[in-house]
N, C-alpha and C positions, 0 to 999 in steps of 0.2 A: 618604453613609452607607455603612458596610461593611456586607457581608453579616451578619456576625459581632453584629451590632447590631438586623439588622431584627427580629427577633422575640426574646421571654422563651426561656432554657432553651435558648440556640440548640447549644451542645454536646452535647446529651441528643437535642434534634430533628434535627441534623442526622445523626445516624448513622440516623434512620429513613429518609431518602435513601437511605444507603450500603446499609442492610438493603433495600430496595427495587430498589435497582440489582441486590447481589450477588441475592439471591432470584427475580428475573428473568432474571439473564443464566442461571440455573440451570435454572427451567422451560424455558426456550427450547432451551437446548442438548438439555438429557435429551430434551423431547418430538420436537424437529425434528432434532436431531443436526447432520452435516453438510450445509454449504448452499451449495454451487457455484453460481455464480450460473446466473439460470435454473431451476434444479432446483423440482422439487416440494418440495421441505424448504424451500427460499428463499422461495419463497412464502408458504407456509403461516407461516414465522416474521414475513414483511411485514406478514402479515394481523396476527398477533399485535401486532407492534409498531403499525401505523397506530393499533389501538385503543386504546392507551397515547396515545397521541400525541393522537387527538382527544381522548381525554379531558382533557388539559394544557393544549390549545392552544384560538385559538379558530377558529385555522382549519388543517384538514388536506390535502393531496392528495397524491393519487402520481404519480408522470409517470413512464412505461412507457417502455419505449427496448429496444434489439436488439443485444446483444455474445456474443461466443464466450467459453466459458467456460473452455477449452483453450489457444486461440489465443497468447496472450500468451506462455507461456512453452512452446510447442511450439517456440521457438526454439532449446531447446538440447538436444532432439533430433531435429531438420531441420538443426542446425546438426552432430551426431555422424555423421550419415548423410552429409553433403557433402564433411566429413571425408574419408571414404570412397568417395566418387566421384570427388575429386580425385586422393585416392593411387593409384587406378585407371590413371584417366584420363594420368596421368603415365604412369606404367607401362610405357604404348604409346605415348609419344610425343607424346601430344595436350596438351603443359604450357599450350597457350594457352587453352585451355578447360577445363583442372585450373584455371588463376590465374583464369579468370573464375567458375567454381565457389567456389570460396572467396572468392573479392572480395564476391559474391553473399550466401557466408557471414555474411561479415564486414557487412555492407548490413540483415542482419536483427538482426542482434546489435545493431550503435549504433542503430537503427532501433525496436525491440522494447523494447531494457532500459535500454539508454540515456536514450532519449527518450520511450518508451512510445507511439511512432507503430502504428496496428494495421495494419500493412503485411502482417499474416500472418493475421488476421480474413478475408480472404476466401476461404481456402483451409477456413475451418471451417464448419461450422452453428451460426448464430444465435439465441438462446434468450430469451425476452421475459422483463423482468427490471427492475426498477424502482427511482426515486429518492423517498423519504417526506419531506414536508414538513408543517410544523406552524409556526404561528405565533401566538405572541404579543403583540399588539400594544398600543401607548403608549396611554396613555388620553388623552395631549393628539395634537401633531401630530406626525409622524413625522424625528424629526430623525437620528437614531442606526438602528444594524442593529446586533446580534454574533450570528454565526451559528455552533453549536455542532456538531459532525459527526463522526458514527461512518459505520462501514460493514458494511452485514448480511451479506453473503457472506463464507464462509470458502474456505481454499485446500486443493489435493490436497498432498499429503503430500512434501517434502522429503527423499527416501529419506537421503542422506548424513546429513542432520541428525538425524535420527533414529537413524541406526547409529554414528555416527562423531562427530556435533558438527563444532565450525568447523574441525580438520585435515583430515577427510573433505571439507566443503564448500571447504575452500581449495586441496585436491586438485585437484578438480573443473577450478573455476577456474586453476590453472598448467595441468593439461592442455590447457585449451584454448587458453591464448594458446600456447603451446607448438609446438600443433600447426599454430594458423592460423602462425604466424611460419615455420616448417618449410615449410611447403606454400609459401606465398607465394613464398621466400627458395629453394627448389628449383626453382620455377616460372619464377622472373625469371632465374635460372642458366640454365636449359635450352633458354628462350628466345635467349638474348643468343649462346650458343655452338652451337645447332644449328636456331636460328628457331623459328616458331611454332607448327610442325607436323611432325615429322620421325617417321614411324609406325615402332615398333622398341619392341624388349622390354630397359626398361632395367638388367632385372637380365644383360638379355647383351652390353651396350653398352659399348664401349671408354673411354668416359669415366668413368674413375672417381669424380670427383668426382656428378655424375647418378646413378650405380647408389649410391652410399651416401646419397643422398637416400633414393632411390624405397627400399631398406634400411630407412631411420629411418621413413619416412611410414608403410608394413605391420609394422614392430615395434608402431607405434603404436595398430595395430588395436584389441587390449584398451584401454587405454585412452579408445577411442572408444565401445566398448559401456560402458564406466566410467560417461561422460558421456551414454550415452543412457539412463539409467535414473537421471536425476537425481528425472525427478519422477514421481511414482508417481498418471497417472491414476485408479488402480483400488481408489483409497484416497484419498477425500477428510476431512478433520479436521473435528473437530466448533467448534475457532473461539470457543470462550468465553471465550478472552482476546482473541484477535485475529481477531471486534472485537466480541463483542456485551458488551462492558464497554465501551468506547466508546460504544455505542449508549445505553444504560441510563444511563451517565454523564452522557451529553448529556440524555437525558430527566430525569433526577434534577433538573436546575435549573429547570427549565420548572415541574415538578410541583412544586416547592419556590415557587415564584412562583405557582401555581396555590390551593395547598392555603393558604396563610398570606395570601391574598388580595392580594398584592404586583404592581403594577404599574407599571412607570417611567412618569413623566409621558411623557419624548419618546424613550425608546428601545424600539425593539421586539425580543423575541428568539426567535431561530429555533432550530428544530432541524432536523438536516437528516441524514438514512439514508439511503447510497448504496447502488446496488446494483453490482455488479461492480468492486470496488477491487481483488481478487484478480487478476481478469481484464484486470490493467493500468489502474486507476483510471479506468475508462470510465463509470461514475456520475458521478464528479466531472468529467469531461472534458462529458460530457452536459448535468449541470444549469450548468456555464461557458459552455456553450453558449447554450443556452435564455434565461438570465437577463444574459448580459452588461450590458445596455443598465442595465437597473436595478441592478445591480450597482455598476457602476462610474456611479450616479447620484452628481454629485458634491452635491444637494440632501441627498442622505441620506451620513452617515459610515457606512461601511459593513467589519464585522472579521470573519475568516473565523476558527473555532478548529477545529481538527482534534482527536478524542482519538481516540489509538489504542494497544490493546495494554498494560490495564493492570495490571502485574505487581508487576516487581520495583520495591520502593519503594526500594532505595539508587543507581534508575537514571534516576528520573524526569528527563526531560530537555526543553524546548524545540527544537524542531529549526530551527535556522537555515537551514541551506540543504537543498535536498530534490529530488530525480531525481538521484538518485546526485551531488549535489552543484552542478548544471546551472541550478538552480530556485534563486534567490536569493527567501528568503522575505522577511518585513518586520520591520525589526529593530524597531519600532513595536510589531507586536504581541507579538514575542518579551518586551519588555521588559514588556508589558502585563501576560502569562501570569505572567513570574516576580514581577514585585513584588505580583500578586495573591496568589503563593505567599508570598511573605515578609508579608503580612497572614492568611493562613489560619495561619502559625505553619511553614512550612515554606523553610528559607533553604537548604536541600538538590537545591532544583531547578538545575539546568545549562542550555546553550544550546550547539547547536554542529550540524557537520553532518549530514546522515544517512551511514549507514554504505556503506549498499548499497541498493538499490530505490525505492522512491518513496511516501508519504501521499497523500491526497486535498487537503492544501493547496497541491500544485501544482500542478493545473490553476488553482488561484484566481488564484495570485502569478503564473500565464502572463498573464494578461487582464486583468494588473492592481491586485486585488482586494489589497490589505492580510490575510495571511493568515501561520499558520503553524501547528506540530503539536504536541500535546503527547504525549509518549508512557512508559512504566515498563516498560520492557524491556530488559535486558542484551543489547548489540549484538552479545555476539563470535558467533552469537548465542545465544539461549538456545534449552537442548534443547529446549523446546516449541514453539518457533517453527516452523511450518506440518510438525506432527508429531502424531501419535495422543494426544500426551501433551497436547493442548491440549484440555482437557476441564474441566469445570463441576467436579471434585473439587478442581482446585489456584487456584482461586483465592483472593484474598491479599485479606481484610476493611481491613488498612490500608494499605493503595495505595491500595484503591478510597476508605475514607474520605477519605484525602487529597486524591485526584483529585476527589472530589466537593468538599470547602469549596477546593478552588484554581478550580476551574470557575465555582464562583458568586461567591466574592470577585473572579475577573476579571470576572465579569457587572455588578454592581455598582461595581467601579473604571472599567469602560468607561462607565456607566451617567452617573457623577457628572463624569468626564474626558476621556475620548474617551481617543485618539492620540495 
C-alpha cells in the first residue's frame, strides 16, 4: 500500500503534516533562536521537540553525550595561526619545525573536515547535549527498522557566506592550499640545501631562492587573517532550515501514523534528533556508537534516512556519497528515497555526491548501516547556509510539502519492500 492510499482526502490531509512541520520548525526557531550545541537554546528546543516525539511515539528517550561545540571547525583558525608560525619559524632558519608546523596543519585539516575525527575536541570545553529517540513499533514481530533523522543544533555563522557567497568561500579555500603548498614546498627547499636547522634571518640570506619564499609566505599574512575569521563564533544562526525542517520532517511521518491510527504489521519506525551535527556530526557518531550491535542486527532490516536542510525545491537531492565524498552511502537506500519520490508525484529528485562537509548518514554507512541523506538545498551554496539569513521567515511551504509525502511514501515503499 502507498502512502498516498492509506487514508480518504489524503492530498487535503497531508498538507496538515506539512502545516505542522512548517508551524513548528517556526515556534522553535522564534522562541529558542540559535542553538549551538550544548547551549541553553539547544536544550530548551530538546525539551520542546522530546514532547512532539512522545506524543507520536510509543516510546521516547534521550541519550546525553559530551561534544565541543567550537571544536570542529576551530580548525581553520588554528590552521590560519600555523600558517603563521611557520612563516616565522622559516624566517630564522628553523624550516624543520616550520614543515612540521604545517604537516601538523595539514593532520587537523584531513583529520577534522575530512574525516570528522575530533582530534581538536580536546583542546575545547565540553557541553552536555543530547540524541532524541522516539519509536514506533510493529504491531506484529519486529522484522523491518526505517529510521528518519534530523538534527536540532544549528551552526555559528559562515562570515564569507554571508558577505560574499561561494567566490568569497572558494577564496577562502585556494588561500589555504595555496599557503599550506607554499610553506610545505619552501620548507622541503631549505631543508635539502641548508639542513634542518640553520638559524639566520632569511630575508638577509644569500639564497635567493629561500628569501623569495620566506617573501611570499609574510605577503601572505593578510590572507591568513582572511582565513582566520571564516567563522564567526560570536554569531550563532538561528538554523530553521538547517535543520529543524529536518527535524519536523521526520516527526511529520511518525505523527501522520500516529493521528490516522496507522501501524505496519512488521516494520517499525524511528525518529531520531541528533544533537551536535554542527559540531562535526558527533550525535550521529554517538548514537553509531551506542547502537551498533542492534543496528547492524541482521534479524531486523534495518534503513537509515537522513533529512537535511529543506529549502530549495529545484535541488532536492539523494546524497550518494557523503564526508566530502569518503563515505559511500547505500545506493539501496538512495534508490529507495527516490522511487518513493516518483510515487509522491516528484521525478525531480537527483542522486549524487555531497559537495563539501558531511550529514549524519555517515557515521551509519561507517558501521555499516544501509543509509543515506536526503536534502533541498542549492550546493554552490546557498546564501543561507550557516548564515543570519537562515531564519523561520524564508522558509519554502512546497519543499517542505514535498519532503513530507517523499518521507512517508518511502516509509511505506520500505514498509511493503524493503531493500
Amino acid at each position: 500500500m502507498k502512502a498516498n492510499e492509506s487514508i480518504e482526502k489524503y492530498p487535503a490531509r497531508v498538507r496538515e503534516y506539512t502545516n505542522y512541520a512548517l508551524k513548528s520548525t517556526k515556534i522553535v526557531a522564534k522562541n529558542y533562536g540559535p542553538r549551538p550545541a550544548g547551549s541553553e537554546a539547544d536544550a530548551k528546543a530538546r525539551e520542546y521537540l522530546k514532547s512532539d516525539t512522545a506524543k507520536f511515539c510509543d516510546e521516547m528517550k534521550e541519550e546525553e553525550f559530551r561534544c565541543s561545540d567550537k571544536a570542529f571547525m576551530s580548525w581553520v583558525s588554528i590552521g590560519s595561526v600555523l600558517l603563521l608560525v611557520s612563516a616565522v619559524l622559516f624566517a630564522f632558519g628553523l624550516q624543520v619545525i616550520a614543515l612540521a608546523v604545517t604537516l601538523l596543519n595539514v593532520f587537523f585539516i584531513v583529520s577534522e573536515f575530512f574525516f570528522y575525527k575530533p582530534v581538536l575536541d580536546v583542546f575545547f570545553k565540553k557541553k552536555e547535549t543530547g540524541n532524541i529517540i522516539g519509536v514506533r513499533k510493529a504491531s506484529g514481530e519486529t522484522k523491518k527498522r526505517i529510521i528518519f533523522c534530523g538534527h536540532t543544533d544549528s551552526a555559528y555563522e559562515w562570515t564569507y557566506t554571508y558577505h560574499g557567497g561561494r567566490p568569497f568561500v572558494a577564496l577562502a579555500i585556494v588561500i589555504a592550499i595555496i599557503s599550506i603548498v607554499i610553506s610545505i614546498a619552501g620548507c622541503v627547499f631549505a631543508i635539502v640545501e641548508n639542513g634542518a636547522i640553520s638559524p639566520s634571518v632569511a630575508f638577509l640570506g644569500d639564497n635567493l631562492i629561500i628569501k623569495i619564499f620566506s617573501i611570499v609566505m609574510f605577503a601572505l599574512i593578510p590572507c591568513y587573517v582572511y582565513t582566520f575569521f571564516f567563522c564567526n563564533y560570536k554569531r550563532p544562526v538561528t538554523g530553521a532550515i538547517d535543520n529543524l525542517t529536518g527535524c519536523f520532517a521526520s516527526l511529520a511521518v511518525v505523527k501522520f501514523l500516529f493521528d490516522n491510527n496507522i501501524r505496519f504489521e512488521n516494520t517499525e519506525v524511528q525518529v531520531l534528533l541528533t544533537g551536535g551535527e554542527e559540531a562535526g556530526t558527533r550525535g550521529a557518531q554517538a548514537y553509531a556508537k551506542a547502537h551498533k550491535d542492534e543496528l547492524c542486527d541482521k534479524n531486523i532490516e534495518t534503513v537509515f534516512v537522513g533529512v537535511d536542510t529543506i529549502h530549495d525545491f529545484d535541488f532536492m537531492n539523494v546524497i550518494s556519497k557523503d564526508m566530502n565524498g569518503f563515505v559511500k552511502n547505500d545506493e539501496r537506500v538512495v534508490k529507495l528515497i527516490k522511487d518513493g519520490a516518483v510515487i509522491a508525484g516528484y521525478d525531480n529528485v537527483t542522486s549524487g555526491p555531497i559537495s563539501l562537509g558531511s550529514t549524519d548518514s555517515a557515521p551509519l554507512s561507517q558501521i555499516g548501516v544501509p543509509a543515506a541523506t536526503f536534502v533541498a538545498m542549492d550546493p554552490t551554496p546557498a546564501r543561507y547556509y550557516h548564515t543570519r539569513l537562515d531564519n523561520e521567515e524564508i522558509l519554502e511551504p512546497k519543499t517542505m510539502e514535498a519532503t513530507v509525502k517523499i518521507a512517508l511514501e518511502t516509509a511505506f515503499l520500505f514498509d511493503e519492500k524493503g531493500i
